[in-house]
ROKE-475857 format. One record per residue (C-alpha): x, y, z; residue in three letters. Coordinates in steps of 0.5 Angstrom, whole numbers, plus 2048, in hexadecimal, padded with zeros to 3 digits. Layout:
residues N
XYZALA
...
This chain:
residues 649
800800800UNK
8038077FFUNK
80480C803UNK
7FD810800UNK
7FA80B800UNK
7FC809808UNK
7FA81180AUNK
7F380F807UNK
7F280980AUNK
7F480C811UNK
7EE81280FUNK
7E8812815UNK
7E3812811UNK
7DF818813UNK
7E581B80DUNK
7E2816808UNK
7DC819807UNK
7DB81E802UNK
7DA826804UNK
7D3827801UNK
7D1822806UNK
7D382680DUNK
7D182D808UNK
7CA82C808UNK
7CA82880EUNK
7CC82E811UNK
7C883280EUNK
7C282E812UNK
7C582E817UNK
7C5835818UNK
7BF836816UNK
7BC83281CUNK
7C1834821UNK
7BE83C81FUNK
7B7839822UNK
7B9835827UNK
7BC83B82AUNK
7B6840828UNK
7B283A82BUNK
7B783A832UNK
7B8842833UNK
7B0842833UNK
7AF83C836UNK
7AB839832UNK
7A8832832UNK
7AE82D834UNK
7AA82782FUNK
7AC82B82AUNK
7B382D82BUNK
7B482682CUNK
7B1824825UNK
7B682A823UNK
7BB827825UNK
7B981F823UNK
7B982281DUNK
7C182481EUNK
7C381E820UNK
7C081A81CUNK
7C181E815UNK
7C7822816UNK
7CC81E81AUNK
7CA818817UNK
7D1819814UNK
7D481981AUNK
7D181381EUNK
7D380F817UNK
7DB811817UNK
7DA81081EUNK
7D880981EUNK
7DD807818UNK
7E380A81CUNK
7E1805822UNK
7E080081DUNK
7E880181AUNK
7EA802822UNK
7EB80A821UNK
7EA80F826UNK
7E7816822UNK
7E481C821UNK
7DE81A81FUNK
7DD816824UNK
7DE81A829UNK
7D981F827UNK
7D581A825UNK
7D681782DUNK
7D581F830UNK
7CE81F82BUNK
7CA81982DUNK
7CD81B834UNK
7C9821833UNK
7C481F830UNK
7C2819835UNK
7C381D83BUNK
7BE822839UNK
7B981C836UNK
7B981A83EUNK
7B8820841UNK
7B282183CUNK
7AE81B83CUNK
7B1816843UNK
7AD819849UNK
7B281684CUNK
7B881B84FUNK
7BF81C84DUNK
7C581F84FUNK
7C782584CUNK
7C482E84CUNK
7C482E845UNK
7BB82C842UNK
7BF82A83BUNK
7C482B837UNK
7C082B830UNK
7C383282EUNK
7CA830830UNK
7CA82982BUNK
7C782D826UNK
7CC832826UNK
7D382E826UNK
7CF829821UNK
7CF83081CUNK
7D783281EUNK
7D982B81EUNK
7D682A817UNK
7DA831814UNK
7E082F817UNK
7E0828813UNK
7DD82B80DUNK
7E382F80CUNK
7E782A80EUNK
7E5826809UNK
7E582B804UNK
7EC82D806UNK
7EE825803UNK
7E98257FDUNK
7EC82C7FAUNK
7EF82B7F3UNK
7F582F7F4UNK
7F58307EDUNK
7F38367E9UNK
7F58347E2UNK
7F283B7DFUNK
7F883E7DEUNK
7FD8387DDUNK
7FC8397D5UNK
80083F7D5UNK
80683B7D7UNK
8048387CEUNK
80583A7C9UNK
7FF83A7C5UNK
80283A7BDUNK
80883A7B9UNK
80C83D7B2UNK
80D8367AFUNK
8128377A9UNK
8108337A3UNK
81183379BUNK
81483B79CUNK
80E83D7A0UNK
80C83F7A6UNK
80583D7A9UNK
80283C7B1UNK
8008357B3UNK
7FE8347BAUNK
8038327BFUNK
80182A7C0UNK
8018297B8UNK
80882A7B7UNK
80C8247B5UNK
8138217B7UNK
8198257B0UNK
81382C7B0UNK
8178327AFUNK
8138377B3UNK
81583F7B4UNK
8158427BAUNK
8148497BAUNK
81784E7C1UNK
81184E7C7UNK
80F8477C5UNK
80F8407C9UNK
81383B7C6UNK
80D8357C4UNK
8128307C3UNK
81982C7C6UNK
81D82D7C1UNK
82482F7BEUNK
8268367BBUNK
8268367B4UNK
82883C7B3UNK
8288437B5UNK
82B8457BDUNK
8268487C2UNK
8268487C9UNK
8218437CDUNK
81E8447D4UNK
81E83D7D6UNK
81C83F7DEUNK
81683B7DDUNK
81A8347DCUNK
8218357DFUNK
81F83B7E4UNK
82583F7E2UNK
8238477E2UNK
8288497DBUNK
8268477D5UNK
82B8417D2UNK
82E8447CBUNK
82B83F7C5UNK
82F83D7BEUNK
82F8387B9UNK
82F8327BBUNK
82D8347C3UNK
8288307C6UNK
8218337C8UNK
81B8317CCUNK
8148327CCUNK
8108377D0UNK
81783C7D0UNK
8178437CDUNK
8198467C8UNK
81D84D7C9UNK
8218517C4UNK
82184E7BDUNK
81D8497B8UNK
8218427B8UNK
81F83C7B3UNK
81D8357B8UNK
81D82E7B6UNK
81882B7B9UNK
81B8257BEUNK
8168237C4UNK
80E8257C2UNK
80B82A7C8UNK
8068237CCUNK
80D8217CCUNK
8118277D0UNK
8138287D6UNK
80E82E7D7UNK
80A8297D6UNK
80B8257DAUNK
80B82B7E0UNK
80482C7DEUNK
8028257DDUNK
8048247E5UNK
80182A7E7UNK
7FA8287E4UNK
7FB8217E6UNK
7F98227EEUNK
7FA81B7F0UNK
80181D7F1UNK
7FF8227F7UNK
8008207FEUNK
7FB81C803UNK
7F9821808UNK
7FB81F80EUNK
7F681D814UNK
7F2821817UNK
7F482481DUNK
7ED824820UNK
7EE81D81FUNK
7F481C822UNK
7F2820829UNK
7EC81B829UNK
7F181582AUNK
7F2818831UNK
7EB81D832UNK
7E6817832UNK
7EA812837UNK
7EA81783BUNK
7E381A83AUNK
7E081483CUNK
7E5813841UNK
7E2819845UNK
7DB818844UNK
7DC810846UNK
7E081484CUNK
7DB81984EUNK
7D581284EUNK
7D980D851UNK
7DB812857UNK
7D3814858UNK
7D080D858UNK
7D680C85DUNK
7D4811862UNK
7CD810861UNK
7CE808862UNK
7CD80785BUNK
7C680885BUNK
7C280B857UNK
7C680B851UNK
7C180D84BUNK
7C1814850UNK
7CA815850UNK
7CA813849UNK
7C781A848UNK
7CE81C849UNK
7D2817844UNK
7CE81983EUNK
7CF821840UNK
7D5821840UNK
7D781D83AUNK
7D3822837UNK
7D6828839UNK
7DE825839UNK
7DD827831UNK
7DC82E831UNK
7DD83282AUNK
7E483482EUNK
7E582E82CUNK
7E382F825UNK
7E6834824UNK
7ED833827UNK
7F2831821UNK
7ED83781CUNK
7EE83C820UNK
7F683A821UNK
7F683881AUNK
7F3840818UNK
7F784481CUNK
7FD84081AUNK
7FA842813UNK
7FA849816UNK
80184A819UNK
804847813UNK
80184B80EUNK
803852812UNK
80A84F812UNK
80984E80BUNK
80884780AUNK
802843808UNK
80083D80AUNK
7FC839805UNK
7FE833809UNK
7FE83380FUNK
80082C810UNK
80782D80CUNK
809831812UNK
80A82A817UNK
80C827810UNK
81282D810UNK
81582B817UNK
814823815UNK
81882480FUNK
81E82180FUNK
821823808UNK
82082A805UNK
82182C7FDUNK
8228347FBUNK
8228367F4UNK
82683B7F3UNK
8248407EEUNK
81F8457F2UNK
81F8407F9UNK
8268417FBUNK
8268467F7UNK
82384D7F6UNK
8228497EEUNK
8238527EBUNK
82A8547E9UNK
82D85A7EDUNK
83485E7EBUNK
83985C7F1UNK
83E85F7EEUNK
8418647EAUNK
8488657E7UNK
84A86C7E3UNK
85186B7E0UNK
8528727E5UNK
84E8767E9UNK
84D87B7E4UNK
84A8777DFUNK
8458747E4UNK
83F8797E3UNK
8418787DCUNK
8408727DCUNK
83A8717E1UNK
8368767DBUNK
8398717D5UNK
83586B7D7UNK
82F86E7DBUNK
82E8727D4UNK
82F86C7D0UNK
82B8667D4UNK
82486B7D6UNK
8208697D0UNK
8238627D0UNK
81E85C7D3UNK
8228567D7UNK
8258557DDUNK
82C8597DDUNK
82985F7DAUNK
82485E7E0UNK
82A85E7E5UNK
82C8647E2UNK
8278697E2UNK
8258677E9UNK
82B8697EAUNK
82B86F7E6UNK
8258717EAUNK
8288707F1UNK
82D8747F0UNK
82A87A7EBUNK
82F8797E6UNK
82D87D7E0UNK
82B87A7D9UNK
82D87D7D3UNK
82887C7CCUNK
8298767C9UNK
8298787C1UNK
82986F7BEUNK
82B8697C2UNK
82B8627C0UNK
82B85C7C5UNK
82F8557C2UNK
82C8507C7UNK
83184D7CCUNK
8378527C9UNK
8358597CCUNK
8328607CAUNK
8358667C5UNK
83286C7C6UNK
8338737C2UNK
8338787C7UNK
83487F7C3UNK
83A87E7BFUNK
83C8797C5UNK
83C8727C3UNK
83B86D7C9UNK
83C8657C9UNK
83A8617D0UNK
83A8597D1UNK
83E8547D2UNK
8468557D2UNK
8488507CDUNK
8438547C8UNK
84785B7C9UNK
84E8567C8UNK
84B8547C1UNK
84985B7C0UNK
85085E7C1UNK
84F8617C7UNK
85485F7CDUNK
85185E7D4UNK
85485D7DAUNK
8508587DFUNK
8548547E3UNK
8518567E9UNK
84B8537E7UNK
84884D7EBUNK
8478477E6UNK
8408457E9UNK
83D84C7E7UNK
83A84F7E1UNK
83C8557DFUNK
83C85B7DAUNK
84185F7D7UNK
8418657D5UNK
84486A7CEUNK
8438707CBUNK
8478717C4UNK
84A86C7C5UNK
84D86E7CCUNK
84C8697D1UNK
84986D7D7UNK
8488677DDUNK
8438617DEUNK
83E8607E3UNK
83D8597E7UNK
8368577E9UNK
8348517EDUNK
82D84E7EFUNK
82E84F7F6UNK
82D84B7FCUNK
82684C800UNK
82784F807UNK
82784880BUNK
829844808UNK
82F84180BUNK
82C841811UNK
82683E80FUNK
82B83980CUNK
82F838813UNK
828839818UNK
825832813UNK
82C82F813UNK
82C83081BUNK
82682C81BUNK
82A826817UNK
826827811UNK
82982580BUNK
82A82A805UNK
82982A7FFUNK
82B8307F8UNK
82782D7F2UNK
8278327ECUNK
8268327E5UNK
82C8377E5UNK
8338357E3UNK
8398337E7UNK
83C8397E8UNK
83583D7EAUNK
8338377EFUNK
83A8357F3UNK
83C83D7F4UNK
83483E7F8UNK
8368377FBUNK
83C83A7FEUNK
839841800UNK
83483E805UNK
837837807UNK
834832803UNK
83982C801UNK
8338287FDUNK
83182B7F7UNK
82F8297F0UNK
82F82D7E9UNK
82D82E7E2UNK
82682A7E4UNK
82082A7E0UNK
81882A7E4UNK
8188227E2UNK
81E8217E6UNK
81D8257ECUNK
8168227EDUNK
81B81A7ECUNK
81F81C7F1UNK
81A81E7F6UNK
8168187F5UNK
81C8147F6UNK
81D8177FDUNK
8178167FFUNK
81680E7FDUNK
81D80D801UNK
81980F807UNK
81A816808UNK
81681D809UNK
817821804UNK
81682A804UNK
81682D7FDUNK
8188347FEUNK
8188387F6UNK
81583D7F2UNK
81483C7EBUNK
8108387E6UNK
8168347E5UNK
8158317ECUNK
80D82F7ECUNK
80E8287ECUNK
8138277F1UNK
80F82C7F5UNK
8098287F5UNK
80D8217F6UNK
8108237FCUNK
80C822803UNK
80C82A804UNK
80D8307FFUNK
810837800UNK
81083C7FBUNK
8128447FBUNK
80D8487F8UNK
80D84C7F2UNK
80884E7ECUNK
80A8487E7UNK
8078437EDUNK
8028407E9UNK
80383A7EDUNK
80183D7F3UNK
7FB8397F5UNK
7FF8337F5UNK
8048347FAUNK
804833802UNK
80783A804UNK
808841801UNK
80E845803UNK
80D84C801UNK
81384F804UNK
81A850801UNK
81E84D806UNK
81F846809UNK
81E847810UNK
81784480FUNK
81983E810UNK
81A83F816UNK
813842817UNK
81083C815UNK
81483881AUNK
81283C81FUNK
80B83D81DUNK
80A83581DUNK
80D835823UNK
80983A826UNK
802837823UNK
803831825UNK
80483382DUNK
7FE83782CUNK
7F9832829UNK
7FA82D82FUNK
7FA833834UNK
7F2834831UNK
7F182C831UNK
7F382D838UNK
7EE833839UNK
7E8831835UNK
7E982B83AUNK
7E982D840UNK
7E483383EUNK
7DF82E83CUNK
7E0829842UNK
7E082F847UNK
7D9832845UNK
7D682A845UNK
7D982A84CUNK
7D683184EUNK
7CF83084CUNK
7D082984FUNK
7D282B857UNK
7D3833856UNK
7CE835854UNK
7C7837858UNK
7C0836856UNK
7BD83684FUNK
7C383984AUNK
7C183E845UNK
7C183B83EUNK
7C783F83BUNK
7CB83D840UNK
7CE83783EUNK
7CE83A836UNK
7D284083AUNK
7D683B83DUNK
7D8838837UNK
7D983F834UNK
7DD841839UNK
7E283B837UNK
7E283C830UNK
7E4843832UNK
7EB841836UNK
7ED83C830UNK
7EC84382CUNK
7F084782FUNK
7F5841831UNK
7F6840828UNK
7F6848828UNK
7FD84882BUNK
800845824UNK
7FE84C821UNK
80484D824UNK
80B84A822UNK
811849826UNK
């Protein structure tokens, strides 16, 4: 049996009912419980308050009594049959106190509205706990943008469309500046350079000459290029993305429910202090009369599971929400928090998770001092109408510090070269160093870090300086790293990225593991295998390029930006520059978790308190908001209890 299919075996049974059965049933048990309070406020006949609430039992929290008798069966402790315990507990005390002339123990004439009411909040709860598990994750609306749609086949000295999907294996297809590639294939002709973020990850366009290999789904950026069809798009890698973003079955498995999880505890001792509260008063009476002490049984039962227990893990889990999203984090999941911290292997992307995934200027070189405003004016003028990621860096730049732009008479960009500008009568020419060399322009670099990208600046033929650039680290990210090493987490840089891109951010925060030039496909292979050797596995990303794994890893974490068209699919969302998040989300699981058995803890002993007051501290006949006041009073401290997680620390 699989592990999904082991989660799903273990499920209570009250989760493998449908949403819409808890809906409407909810929506009748409000109906009836509005009554059943018009008819106690305004002490109406207690026969047709107990036909009200008949009703209740019998056709809203069936539901319950059902999974109930299913758990036993299966020999589990549940929600369901706590809540089904304290309803018919209720249900039978109020039932005596209204047709048996025979007294019984306890203040309270019934306990119809109070059943009524913790069967309409107990049928929210699990109707939303139910809709979290059925929720397709999956918003296929704008996948398609990820395709392209037609292509320029070349036949017979003619150019025509066809669509995407009818090319075949040897076309000749033109692709224009501005246009998704429709195919995997090879240059055939023509240089451009192609973003190719959505495959590898990597932010700078990739420089395409004859015989360079071309992906599908890619963009191209500068120039036309001739392309021999070599892999149709239903076979591609983007494809392969999307296909396992619309396949949902490669989601998780929610874990179990956390109600369920308290009742292994809650029922035992439930029954264990209304069986307590009997057995002590038929032993101090001499064991007479039993019918009347059992009063004391059925109402405590009924009043040990208070709509404080119902909303002990909702409130926690809502003010989590909270907290974390004024520290900009969205937890779209909550259940990956614990996933977090029982992880034992963490994979980092590189480009735009370790990183801030945008190039800045690091450094700037003039040849002299004199030449150095001179030379910050030649490449701001000649990069401020060119479109990529260098020309970005630099009119950043330019704009933090007012340089000055002069107007800009021609340009030409030769894609994965450089730019040449005329500037007046000026000629400027920024780009790569070896293309200045070929030029005739003799450059001086040798400060030059190998790892970096860098632009080199001219101006008549006279070299002026050049600028380094970087993707810089985010602020944290070294100290996230060494925080989940100290808690004996294992590592791991995966990025489409090259070598000497990986292994130098590798180096910069300390992680010896890593793996490059990695294509979607083999990230999800890689994280897949960790987790059928026994492990669990974080994905931590950001890009299209890493879906897959994302999805397949046991939690997922992603950093916000506007190309997240993935968003609905992952568990948590960092909406911050800096990697001290992590680190929140530790403390957060850590703070959640010890607020939500406190509010166990208090609805508890909240409910078992009032049952005892009406029940030996309570004098003549009680009011009949008294006991729904009790129980509200609980719901309150729970309240306030999870309010504290609005605060992290």
């Amino acid at each position: 049996m699989s592990s999904n299919e082991t989660q799903f075996a273990e499920r209570t049974a009250a989760l493998a009912f449908a949403a819409r059965a808890y809906t409407y049933r909810l929506v009748l048990a409000f109906v009836f419980t509005c009554f059943i309070l018009f008819s106690v406020v305004f002490d109406h006949s207690r026969t047709g308050i107990f036909i009200l609430s008949l009703s209740v039992y019998l056709f809203c929290t069936d539901v319950f009594h059902r999974a109930a008798l299913k758990d036993i069966a299966a020999g589990r402790l549940s929600f369901a049959l706590m809540i089904s315990l304290s309803i018919t507990a209720a249900f039978v005390y109020s039932v005596l106190k209204t047709f048996f002339s025979m007294p019984l123990f306890g203040l309270p004439a019934d306990l119809y509205l109070e059943g009524a009411l913790l069967a309409v909040l107990s049928l929210w709860i699990m109707r939303r706990e139910v809709q979290r598990r059925e929720q397709t994750k999956v918003f296929i609306k704008k996948l398609d943008d990820f395709l392209p749609k037609a292509a320029r086949i070349c036949r017979n000295r003619r150019t025509f469309k066809v669509f995407a999907h009818e090319l075949k294996l040897g076309d000749i297809i033109l692709v224009k500046p501005g246009e998704r590639i429709p195919c995997d294939g090879v240059v055939a002709k023509g240089a451009s350079a192609v973003d190719e973020s959505i495959i590898t990850g990597n932010m700078l366009p990739t420089s395409k000459k004859k015989g360079s290999v071309i992906f599908a789904g890619t963009l191209n950026k500068a120039d036309e290029i001739y392309i021999e069809v070599t892999g149709l798009l239903s076979s591609s890698v983007v494809m392969d993305i999307i296909n396992a973003i619309k396949n949902s079955e490669i989601n998780r498995v929610p874990s179990a429910c956390l109600l369920d999880r308290a009742a292994k505890y809650y029922v035992p001792l439930a029954l264990l202090c209304a069986g307590g509260v009997f057995f002590w008063l038929a032993h101090a009476n001499g064991y007479r009369n039993l019918f009347y002490y059992s009063g004391a049984f059925w109402l405590v039962l009924a009043l040990a599971c208070t709509p404080g227990f119902v909303f002990s893990a909702w409130l926690g889990h809502s003010f989590a929400y909270a907290g974390a999203a004024a520290n900009k984090i969205i937890l779209q999941n909550v259940d990956a928090l614990d996933q977090l911290a029982q992880a034992d292997t963490v994979f980092f992307d590189k480009t735009g998770t370790l990183t801030h995934g945008e190039l800045r200027v690091e450094g700037v070189f003039a040849e002299t001092d004199a030449q150095l405003k001179q030379m910050l004016e030649c490449v701001s003028s000649a990069e401020q109408m060119v479109d990529g990621p260098f020309a970005k860096a630099v009119n950043l730049y330019a704009k933090q510090h007012n340089i000055k732009l002069r107007k800009v008479v021609s340009f030409d960009v030769l894609p994965g070269l450089g730019v040449v500008a005329n500037c007046g009568r000026d000629k400027i020419v920024c780009g790569r160093e070896t293309w200045l060399r070929e030029m005739g322009i003799e450059t001086q670099v040798e400060m030059f870090s190998g790892d970096k990208p860098l632009i080199c600046v001219a101006k008549n033929g006279k070299f002026l300086g050049h600028l380094t650039l970087s993707d810089t680290l985010r602020p944290g990210a070294a100290e996230a790293v060494r925080f989940l090493q100290q808690k004996d987490k294992e590592l791991v840089l995966i990025s489409g990225d090259n070598e000497l891109s990986v292994s130098s951010i590798a180096k910069q925060v300390g992680i010896e593991k890593l793996s490059y030039n990695v294509l979607p496909k083999t990230k999800a292979e890689i994280v897949n295998n960790m987790r059928s050797a026994g492990h669990k596995v974080v994905m931590v990303g950001d890009g299209f390029n890493d879906i897959i794994a994302l999805l397949r890893s046991d939690a997922s974490l992603v950093f916000f930006s506007g190309r997240n068209l993935y968003n609905n699919w992952v568990d948590i969302i960092i909406k911050r520059n800096d990697l001290y998040a992590l680190t929140d989300l530790f403390k957060i699981n850590k703070k959640l978790k010890r607020i939500i058995r406190w509010n166990f803890m208090l609805a508890f002993i909240a409910g078992v308190g009032l049952a005892f007051y009406v029940l030996f501290g309570a004098q003549g006949r009680l009011p009949w908001y008294m006991v729904p006041g009790g129980l509200a009073l609980g719901l309150g401290l729970v309240f306030l209890n999870s309010a504290r997680l609005l605060r992290i620390r």
